[in-house]
C-alpha positions as a printed NumPy array, in Angstrom:
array([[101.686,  62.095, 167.036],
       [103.686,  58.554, 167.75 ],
       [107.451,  58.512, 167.008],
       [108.274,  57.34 , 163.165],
       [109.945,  54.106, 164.528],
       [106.634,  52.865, 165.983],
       [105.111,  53.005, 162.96 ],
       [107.703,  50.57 , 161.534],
       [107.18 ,  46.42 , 161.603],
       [110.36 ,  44.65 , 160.882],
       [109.831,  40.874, 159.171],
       [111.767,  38.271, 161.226],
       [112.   ,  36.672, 157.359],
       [114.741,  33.897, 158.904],
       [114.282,  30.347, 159.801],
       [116.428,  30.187, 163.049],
       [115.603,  31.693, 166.385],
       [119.386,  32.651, 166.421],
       [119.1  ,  34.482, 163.3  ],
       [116.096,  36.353, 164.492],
       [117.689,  37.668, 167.68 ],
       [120.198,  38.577, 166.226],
       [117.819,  41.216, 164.29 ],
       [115.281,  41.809, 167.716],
       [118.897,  42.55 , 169.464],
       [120.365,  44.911, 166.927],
       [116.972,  46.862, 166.173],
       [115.105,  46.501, 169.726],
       [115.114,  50.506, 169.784],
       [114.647,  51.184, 166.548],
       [111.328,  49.713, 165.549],
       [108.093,  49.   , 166.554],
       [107.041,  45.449, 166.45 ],
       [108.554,  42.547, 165.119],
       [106.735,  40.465, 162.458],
       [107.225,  36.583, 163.236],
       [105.644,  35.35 , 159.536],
       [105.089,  31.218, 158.86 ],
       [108.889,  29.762, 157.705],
       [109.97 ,  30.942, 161.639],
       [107.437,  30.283, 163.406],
       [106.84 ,  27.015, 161.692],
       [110.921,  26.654, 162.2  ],
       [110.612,  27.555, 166.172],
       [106.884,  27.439, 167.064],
       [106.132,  29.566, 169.984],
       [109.362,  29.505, 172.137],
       [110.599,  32.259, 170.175],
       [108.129,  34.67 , 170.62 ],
       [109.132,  34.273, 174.143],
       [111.929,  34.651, 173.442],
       [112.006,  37.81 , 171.104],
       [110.008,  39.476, 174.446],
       [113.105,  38.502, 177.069],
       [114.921,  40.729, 174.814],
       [112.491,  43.214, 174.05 ],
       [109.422,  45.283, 174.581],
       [108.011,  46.015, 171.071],
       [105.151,  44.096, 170.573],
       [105.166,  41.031, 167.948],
       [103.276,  41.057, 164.47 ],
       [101.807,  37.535, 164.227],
       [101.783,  36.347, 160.378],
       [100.025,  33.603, 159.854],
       [ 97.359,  34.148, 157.194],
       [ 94.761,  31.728, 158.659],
       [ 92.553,  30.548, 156.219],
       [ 90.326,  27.748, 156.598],
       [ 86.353,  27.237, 157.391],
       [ 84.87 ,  29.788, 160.205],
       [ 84.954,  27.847, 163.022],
       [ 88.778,  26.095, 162.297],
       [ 89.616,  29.875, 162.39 ],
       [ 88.113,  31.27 , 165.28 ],
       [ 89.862,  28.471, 167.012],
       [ 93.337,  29.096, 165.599],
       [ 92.697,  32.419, 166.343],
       [ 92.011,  31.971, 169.78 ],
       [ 95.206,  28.949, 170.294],
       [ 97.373,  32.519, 168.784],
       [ 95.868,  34.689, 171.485],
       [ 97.274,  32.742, 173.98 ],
       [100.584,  34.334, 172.874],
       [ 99.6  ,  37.315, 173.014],
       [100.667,  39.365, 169.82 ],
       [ 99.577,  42.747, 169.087],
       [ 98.198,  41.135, 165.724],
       [ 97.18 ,  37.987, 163.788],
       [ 96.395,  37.775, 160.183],
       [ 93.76 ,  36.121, 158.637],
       [ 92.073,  35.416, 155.155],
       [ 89.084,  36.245, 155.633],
       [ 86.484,  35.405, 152.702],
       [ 83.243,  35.969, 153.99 ],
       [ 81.736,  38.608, 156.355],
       [ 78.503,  37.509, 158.595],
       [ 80.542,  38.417, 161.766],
       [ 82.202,  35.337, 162.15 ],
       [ 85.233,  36.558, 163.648],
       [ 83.165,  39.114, 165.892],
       [ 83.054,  36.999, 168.776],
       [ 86.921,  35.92 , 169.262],
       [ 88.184,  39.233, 168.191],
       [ 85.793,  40.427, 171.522],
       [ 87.017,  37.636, 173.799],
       [ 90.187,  36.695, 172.995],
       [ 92.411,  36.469, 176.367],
       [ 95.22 ,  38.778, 175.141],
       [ 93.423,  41.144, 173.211],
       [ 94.789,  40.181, 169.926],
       [ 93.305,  42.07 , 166.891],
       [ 92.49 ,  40.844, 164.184],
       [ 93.877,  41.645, 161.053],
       [ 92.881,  40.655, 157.447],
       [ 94.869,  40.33 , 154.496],
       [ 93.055,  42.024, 151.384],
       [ 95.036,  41.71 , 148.347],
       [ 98.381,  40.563, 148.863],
       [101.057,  42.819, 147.356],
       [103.195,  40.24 , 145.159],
       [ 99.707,  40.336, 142.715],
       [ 98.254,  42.185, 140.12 ],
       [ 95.278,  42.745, 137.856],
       [ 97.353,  39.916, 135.487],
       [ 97.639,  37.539, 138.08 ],
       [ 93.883,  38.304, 139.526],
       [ 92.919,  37.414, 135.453],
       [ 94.676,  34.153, 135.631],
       [ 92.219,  33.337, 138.846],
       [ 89.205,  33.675, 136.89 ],
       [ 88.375,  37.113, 138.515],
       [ 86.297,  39.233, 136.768],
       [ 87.018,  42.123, 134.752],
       [ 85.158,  44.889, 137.   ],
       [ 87.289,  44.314, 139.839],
       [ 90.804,  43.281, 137.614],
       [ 90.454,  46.352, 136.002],
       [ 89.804,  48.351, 138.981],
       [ 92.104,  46.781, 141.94 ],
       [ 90.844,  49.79 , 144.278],
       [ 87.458,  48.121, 143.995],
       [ 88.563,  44.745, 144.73 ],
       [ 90.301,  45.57 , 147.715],
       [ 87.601,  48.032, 149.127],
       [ 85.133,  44.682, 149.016],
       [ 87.646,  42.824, 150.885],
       [ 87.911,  45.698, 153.121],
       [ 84.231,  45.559, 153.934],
       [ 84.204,  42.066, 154.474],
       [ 86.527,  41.85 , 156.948],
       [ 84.811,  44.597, 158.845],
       [ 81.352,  43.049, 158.603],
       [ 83.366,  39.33 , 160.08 ],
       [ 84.367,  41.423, 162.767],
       [ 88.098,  42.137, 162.017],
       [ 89.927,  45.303, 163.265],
       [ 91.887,  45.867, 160.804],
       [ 93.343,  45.533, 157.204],
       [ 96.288,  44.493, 155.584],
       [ 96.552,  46.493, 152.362],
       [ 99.017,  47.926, 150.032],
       [ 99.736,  51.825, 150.125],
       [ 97.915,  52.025, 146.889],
       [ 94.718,  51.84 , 148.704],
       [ 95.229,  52.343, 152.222],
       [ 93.635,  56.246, 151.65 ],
       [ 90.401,  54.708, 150.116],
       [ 89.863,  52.278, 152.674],
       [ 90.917,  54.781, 155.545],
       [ 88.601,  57.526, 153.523],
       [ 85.323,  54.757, 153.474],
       [ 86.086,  52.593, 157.032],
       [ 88.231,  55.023, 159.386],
       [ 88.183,  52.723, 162.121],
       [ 89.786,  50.406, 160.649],
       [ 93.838,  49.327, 161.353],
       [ 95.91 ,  49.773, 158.273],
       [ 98.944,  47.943, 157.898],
       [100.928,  48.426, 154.671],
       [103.621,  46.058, 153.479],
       [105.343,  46.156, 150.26 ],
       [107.202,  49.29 , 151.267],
       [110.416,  50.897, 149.785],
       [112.301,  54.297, 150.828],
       [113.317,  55.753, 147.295],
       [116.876,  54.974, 148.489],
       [116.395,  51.488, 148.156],
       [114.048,  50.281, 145.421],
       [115.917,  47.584, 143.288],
       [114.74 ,  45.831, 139.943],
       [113.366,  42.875, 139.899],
       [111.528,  43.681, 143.06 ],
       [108.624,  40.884, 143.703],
       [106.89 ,  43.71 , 145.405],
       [104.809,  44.503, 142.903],
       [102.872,  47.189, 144.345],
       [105.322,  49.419, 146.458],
       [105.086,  52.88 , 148.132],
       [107.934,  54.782, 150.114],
       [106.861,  55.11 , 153.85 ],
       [106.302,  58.669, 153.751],
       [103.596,  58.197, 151.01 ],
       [102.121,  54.936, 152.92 ],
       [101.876,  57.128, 155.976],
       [100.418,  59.834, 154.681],
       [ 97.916,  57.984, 153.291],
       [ 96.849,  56.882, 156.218],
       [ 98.729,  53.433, 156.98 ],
       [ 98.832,  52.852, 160.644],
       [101.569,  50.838, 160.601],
       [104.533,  49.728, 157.946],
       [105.983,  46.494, 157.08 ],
       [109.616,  47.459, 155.96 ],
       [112.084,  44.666, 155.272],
       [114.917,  44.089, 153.037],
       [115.513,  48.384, 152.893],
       [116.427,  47.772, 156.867],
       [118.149,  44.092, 156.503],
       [120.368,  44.387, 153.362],
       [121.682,  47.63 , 154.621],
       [125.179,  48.152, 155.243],
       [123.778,  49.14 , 158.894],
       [120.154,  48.124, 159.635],
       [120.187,  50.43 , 162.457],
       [120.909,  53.596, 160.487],
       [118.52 ,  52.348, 158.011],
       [115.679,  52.238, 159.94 ],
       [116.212,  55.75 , 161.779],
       [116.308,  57.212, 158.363],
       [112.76 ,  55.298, 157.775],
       [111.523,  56.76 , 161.272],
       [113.171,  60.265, 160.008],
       [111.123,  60.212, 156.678],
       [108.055,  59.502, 158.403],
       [108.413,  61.872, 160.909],
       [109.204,  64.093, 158.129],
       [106.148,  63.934, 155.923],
       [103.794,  64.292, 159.318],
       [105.742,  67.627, 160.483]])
């Protein structure tokens, strides 16, 4: 069994390389990647995930949510490879293995992650996109599809919410599931825009393979105590 912390991702969520090492430098021991989403690396392109590794040996969660036609991904893909993350997320929309190739090839081993359903939406907001009511009604269904798509393009893994990450681990075990939209009971707040949440224990058990846990860790009085009591609660419900 790995250690609780290296289940935990921690969302560099800041638009400053100085504001982000501050975080890699505080929680280097603590977690085990660090998320680098759009607003930073857009902010600091790729000097600061060289950066975040001169400080650090956790490995770096790539968030970029490529989405675009096949072959403008694979290529994207293969330009974020070069940096060698652990992972790189994609949108992926259609299955026909056309990631199958890249995710094979790519020169730093990179997986491939794609996002299914992301966790600020609902069945409402699904309704206002003109899904239909089989899969609205039923988000488990919608997100299994996804699922299945982004195995069949060749993807290693999912991005899902802990509400289904049993259901896809139960129907597609080989699959990578990474869970964000998480929240120790300690810290849930009201007018969360989370709107599907699970505490890490639960996410774990479920079968998540790793955990995206943010503002529980960050608006803590200390971040490092936070996230040891995150790695203790994990730890906890696999004992």
């Amino acid at each position: 069994m790995k250690p609780g912390k290296d289940y935990i991702i921690f969302p560099l969520d800041v638009s400053s390389k100085e504001k982000a090492l501050k975080y890699v430098t505080m929680l280097k021991d603590d977690i085990g990647l660090f998320k680098v989403g759009l607003e930073l690396f857009v902010s600091e392109g790729p000097a600061v995930l060289k950066a975040i590794r001169e400080i650090t040996g956790a490995g770096i969660f790539l968030d970029l949510k490529l989405h675009d036609i096949p072959e403008t991904m694979r290529r994207a893909f293969l330009a974020a490879s070069e940096y060698r993350p652990e992972f790189v997320t994609v949108h992926c929309d259609q299955g026909e293995g056309i990631l199958k190739e890249v995710a094979l090839k790519n020169p730093g081993g990179t997986k491939i992650l794609a996002v299914t359903l992301l966790t600020s939406l609902n069945s409402q907001n699904l309704s206002r996109l003109g899904y239909t009511d089989d899969y609205i009604k039923d988000l488990s269904r919608f997100v299994l599809l996804r699922a299945r798509i982004a195995k069949e393009a060749g993807c290693h893994g999912v991005v899902c919410s802990g509400h289904e990450v049993s259901l896809i681990k139960k129907e597609l075990p080989a699959l990578i599931a990474l869970t964000p939209g998480i929240r120790p009971v300690w810290s849930v707040v009201g007018k969360d825009d989370q709107k599907r949440i699970v505490t890490p224990a639960d996410a774990v058990k479920g079968g998540a393979d790793y955990i995206v846990v943010g503002r529980p860790i960050r608006d803590a009085d200390d971040p490092k105590a936070a996230a040891r009591r995150v790695a203790e609660e994990i730890e906890s419900s696999l004992g």
